[in-house]
TORKOL-383406 format. One line per field, with one value per residue (C-alpha): residue in one letter; x, y, z. Coordinates in pm, whole numbers. Layout:
fimar: [A; ...] .
X: [X; ...] .
Y: [Y; ...] .
Z: [Z; ...] .
END
This chain:
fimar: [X; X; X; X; X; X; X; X; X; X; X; X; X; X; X; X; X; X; X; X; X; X; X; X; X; X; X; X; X; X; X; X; X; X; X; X; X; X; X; X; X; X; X; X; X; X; X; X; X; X; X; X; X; X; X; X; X; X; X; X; X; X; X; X; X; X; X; X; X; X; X; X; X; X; X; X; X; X; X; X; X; X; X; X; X; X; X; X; X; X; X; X; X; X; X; X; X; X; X; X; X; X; X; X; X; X; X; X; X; X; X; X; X; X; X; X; X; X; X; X; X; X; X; X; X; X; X; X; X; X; X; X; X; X; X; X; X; X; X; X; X; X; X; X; X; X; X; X; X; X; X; X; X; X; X; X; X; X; X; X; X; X; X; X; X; X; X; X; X; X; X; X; X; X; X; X; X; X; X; X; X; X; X; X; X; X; X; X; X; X; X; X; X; X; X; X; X; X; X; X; X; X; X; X; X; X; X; X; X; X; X; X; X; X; X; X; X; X; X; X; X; X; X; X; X; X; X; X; X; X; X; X; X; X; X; X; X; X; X; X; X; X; X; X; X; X; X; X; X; X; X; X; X; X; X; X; X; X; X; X; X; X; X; X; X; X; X; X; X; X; X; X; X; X; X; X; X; X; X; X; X; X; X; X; X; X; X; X; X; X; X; X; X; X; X; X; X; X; X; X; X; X; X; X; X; X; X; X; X; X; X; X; X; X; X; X; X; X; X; X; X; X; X; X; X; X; X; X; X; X; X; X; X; X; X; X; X; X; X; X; X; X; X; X; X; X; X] .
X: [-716; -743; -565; -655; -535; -544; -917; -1199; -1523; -1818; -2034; -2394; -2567; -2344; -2649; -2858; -2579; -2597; -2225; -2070; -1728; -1474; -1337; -989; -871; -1027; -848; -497; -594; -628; -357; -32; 212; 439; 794; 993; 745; 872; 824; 896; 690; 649; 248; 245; 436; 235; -80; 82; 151; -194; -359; -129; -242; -608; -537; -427; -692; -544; -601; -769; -565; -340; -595; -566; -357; -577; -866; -765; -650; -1023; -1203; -967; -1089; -1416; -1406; -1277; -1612; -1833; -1657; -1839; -2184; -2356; -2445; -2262; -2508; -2268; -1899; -1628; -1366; -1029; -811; -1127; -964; -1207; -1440; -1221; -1384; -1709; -1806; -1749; -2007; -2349; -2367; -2335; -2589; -2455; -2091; -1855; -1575; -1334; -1400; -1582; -1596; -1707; -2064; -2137; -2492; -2405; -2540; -2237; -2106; -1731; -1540; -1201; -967; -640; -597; -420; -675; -1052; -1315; -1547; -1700; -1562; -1791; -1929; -1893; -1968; -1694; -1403; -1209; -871; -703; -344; -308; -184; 166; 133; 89; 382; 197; 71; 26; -145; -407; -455; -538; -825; -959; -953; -1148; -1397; -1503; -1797; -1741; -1813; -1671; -1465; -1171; -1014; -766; -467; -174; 187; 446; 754; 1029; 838; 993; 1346; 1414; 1368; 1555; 1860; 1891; 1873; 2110; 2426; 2376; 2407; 2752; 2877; 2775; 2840; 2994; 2711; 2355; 2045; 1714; 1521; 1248; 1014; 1018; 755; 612; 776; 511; 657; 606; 204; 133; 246; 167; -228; -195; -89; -410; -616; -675; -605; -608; -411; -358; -159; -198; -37; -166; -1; -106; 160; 218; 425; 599; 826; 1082; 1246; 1136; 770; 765; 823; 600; 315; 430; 395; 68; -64; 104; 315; 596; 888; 760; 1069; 1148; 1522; 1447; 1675; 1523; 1766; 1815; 2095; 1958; 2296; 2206; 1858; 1989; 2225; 1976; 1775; 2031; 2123; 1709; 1733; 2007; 1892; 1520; 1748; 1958; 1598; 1528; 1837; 1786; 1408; 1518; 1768; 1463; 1517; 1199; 903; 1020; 832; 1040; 965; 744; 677; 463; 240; 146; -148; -170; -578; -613; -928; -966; -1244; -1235; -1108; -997; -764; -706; -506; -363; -77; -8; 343; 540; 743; 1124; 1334; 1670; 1984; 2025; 1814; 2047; 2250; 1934; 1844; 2198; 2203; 1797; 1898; 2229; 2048; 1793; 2027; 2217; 1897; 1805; 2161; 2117; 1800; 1943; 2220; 1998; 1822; 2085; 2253; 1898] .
Y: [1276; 1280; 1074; 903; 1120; 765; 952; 809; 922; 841; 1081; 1099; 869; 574; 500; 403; 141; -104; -28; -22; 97; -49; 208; 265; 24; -259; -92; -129; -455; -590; -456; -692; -418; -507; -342; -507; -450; -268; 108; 213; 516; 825; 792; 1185; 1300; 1024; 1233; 1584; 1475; 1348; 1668; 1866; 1647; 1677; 2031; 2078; 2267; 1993; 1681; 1485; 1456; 1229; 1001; 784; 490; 473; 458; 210; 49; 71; -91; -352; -398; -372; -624; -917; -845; -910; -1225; -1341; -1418; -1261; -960; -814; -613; -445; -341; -177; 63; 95; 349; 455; 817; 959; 631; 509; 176; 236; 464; 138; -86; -157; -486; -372; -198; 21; 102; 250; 412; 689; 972; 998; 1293; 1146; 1126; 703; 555; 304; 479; 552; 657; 814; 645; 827; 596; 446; 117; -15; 28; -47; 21; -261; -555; -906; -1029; -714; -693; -886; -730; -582; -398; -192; -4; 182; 211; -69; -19; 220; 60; -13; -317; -512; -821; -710; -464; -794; -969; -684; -731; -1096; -1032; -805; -1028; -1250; -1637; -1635; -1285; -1209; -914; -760; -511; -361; -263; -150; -400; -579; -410; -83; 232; 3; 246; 553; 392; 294; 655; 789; 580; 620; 1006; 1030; 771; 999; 1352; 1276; 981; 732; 724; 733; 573; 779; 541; 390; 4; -223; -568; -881; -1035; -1353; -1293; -1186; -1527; -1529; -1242; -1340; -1670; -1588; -1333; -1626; -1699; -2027; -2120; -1829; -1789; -1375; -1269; -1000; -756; -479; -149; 38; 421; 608; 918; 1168; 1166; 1077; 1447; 1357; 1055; 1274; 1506; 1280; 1077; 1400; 1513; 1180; 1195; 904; 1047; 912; 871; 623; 753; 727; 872; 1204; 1540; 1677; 1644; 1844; 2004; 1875; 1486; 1558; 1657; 1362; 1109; 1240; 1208; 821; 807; 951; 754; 421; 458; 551; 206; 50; 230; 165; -219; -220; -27; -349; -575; -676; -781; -437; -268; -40; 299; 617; 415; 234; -105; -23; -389; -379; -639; -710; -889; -1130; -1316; -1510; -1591; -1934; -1937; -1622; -1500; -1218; -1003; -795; -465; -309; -149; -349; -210; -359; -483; -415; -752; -827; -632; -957; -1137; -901; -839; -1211; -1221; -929; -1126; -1431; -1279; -1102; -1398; -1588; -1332; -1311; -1722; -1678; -1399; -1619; -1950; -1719; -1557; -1925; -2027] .
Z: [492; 885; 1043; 1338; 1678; 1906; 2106; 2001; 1908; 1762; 1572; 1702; 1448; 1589; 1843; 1567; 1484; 1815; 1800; 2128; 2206; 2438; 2702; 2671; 2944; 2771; 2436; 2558; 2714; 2320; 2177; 2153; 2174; 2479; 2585; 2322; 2054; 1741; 1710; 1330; 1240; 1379; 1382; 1429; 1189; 930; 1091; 978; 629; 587; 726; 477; 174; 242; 288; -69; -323; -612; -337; -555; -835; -621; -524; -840; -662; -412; -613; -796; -484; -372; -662; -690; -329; -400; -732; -423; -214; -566; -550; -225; -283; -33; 145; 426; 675; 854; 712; 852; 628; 855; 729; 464; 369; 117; 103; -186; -117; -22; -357; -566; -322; -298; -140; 178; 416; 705; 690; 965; 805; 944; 817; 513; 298; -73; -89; -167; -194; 88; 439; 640; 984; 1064; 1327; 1455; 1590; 1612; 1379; 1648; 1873; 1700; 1974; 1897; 2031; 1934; 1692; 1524; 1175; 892; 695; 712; 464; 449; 159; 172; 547; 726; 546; 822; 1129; 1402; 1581; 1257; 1428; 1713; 1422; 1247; 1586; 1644; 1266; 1364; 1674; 1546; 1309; 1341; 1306; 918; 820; 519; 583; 207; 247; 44; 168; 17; 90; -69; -280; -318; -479; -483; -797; -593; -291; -507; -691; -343; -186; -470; -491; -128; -132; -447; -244; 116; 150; 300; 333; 554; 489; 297; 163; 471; 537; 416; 506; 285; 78; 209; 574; 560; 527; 875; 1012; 940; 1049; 1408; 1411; 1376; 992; 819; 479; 372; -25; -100; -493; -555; -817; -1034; -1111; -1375; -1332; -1544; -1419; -1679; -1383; -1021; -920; -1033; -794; -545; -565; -593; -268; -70; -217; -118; 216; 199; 233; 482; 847; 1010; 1310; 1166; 893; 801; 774; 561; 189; 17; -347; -514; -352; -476; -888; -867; -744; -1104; -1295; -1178; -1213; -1567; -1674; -1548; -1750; -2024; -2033; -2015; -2311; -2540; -2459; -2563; -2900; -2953; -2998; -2583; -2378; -2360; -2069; -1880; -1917; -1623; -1415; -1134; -1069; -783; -639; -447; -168; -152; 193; 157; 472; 616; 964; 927; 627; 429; 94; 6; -295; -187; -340; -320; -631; -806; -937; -1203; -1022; -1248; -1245; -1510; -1783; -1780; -1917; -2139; -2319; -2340; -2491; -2720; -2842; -2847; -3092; -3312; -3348; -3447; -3709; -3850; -3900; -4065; -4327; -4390; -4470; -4727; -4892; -4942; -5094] .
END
């Protein structure tokens, strides 16, 4: 992927389009960022890692979250009846969206480099700052990119704007108690090694609070649905190694550069043995349990411009507080069964 570099340029067919684009005065004029506005990632460093994934000869083997991230997208415009004739992709990566459509006619996505039936024109910009007119496009859609936005209100506000009265906006986005396993290994290795932690995970939106966040841009009538996508990985190291092939690795500007190998084998191990308790308690007869994996929720924005539905995607951990449940299932259960051997012996 290329990330957006904050200039902005249009590629020569854009004329054909009727598109205009804002100068950059009237760009900072939109955007809601103001002194005391929060500044979380490190939008360069997010632009490196994306560069180096896209640069990889194997960069398509980590695209299948965001695929699926991208028909599950694409399913919520099928559910509108009617045809959009002009679509914008924010944050489009390799068209993951746009090779699953064919209800819409000309589509301004940035960068596209997977051929899609839908004619298409690359855009690169900022998300922050989308140099359009007000009342432009018919649709807008975002997948796996506003996660990674510092001004999220004032992005929304733009989509909001560059809407036209009776335009629909989908996205998906990661959000909520994401990687929580990966964060929790992480965070006790790093107590047990070196005696406290830093962040290692990057923040995400509360599910609760985009609601909100979409209803100050402008939409009403907001419903989110979250949806679940379940990925299993053979390890913590695994997890890993697929976040930085996608390039979503760490980007918080206080994040720590600096991992020591013996934090890294110890976080594993906690990993390990954690999937492994999960394990012993679904061989008991306990509740299935999802062993080595993660839930990827996908939050699918769907927003008309009065009225907003969303589905929010972020991945989903199992919190150690739920052993107490399941001893008490599994006991429950095994008493049960014990009760109903006894009634038949006495028969």
């Amino acid at each position: 992927f290329l990330f957006p570099l904050g200039l902005f340029r249009l590629l020569n067919r854009r004329r054909s389009m009727n598109i205009t684009v804002k100068s950059l005065r009237s760009l900072r004029c939109l955007s809601s960022r103001q002194g005391g506005a929060m500044n979380v990632f490190d939008r360069s460093m997010k632009r490196k890692q994306k560069q180096w994934a896209s640069s990889l000869l194997d960069s398509d083997k980590y695209d299948y979250l965001r695929d699926e991230a991208g028909s599950r997208v694409a399913d919520r415009v099928y559910d509108v009846s009617r045809t959009f004739p002009l679509a914008l992709d924010v944050g489009c990566g390799k068209s993951h969206i746009a090779e699953h459509l064919s209800k819409v006619e000309p589509f301004v996505i940035l960068q596209n480099r997977r051929k899609c039936e839908i004619p298409s024109h690359c855009v690169l910009a900022n998300e922050e700052f989308l140099p359009f007119k007000e009342n432009t496009f018919d649709l807008v859609l975002s997948s796996m990119s506003l996660h990674w936005i510092n001004d999220l209100p004032g992005a929304l506000r733009q989509i909001y704007q560059v809407l036209k009265p009776d335009g629909v906006f989908i996205g998906a986005m990661v959000g909520g108690e994401t990687l929580y396993e990966l964060r929790c290994s992480l965070q006790l290795a790093e107590l047990e090694r070196e005696g406290g932690f830093a962040p290692h995970i990057s923040p995400y939106t509360a599910v609760t609070d985009l609601g909100n966040l979409l209803g100050q841009a402008g939409f009403n009538m907001l419903t989110v649905d979250i949806d679940e996508v379940q990925v299993n990985y053979p390890g913590m190291l695994e997890v890993m190694s697929d976040l930085q092939g996608m390039g979503e690795s760490n980007c918080a500007w206080n994040r720590k550069s600096l991992l020591h190998r013996d934090t890294i084998l110890a976080a594993a191990a906690i990993y390990k043995g954690e999937t492994a308790n999960w394990e012993r308690h679904r061989t008991l007869g306990g509740p299935l349990i999802l062993l080595k994996c993660y839930l990827f929720k996908v939050p699918l924005l769907w927003v008309m411009k009065g009225s907003y539905f969303g589905l929010v995607f972020s991945v989903r951990v199992f919190s150690a507080c739920l052993f107490s449940y399941i001893n008490t299932a599994c006991s429950c259960m095994q008493m049960k069964i014990q009760n109903n051997v006894n009634c038949d012996n006495r028969n």
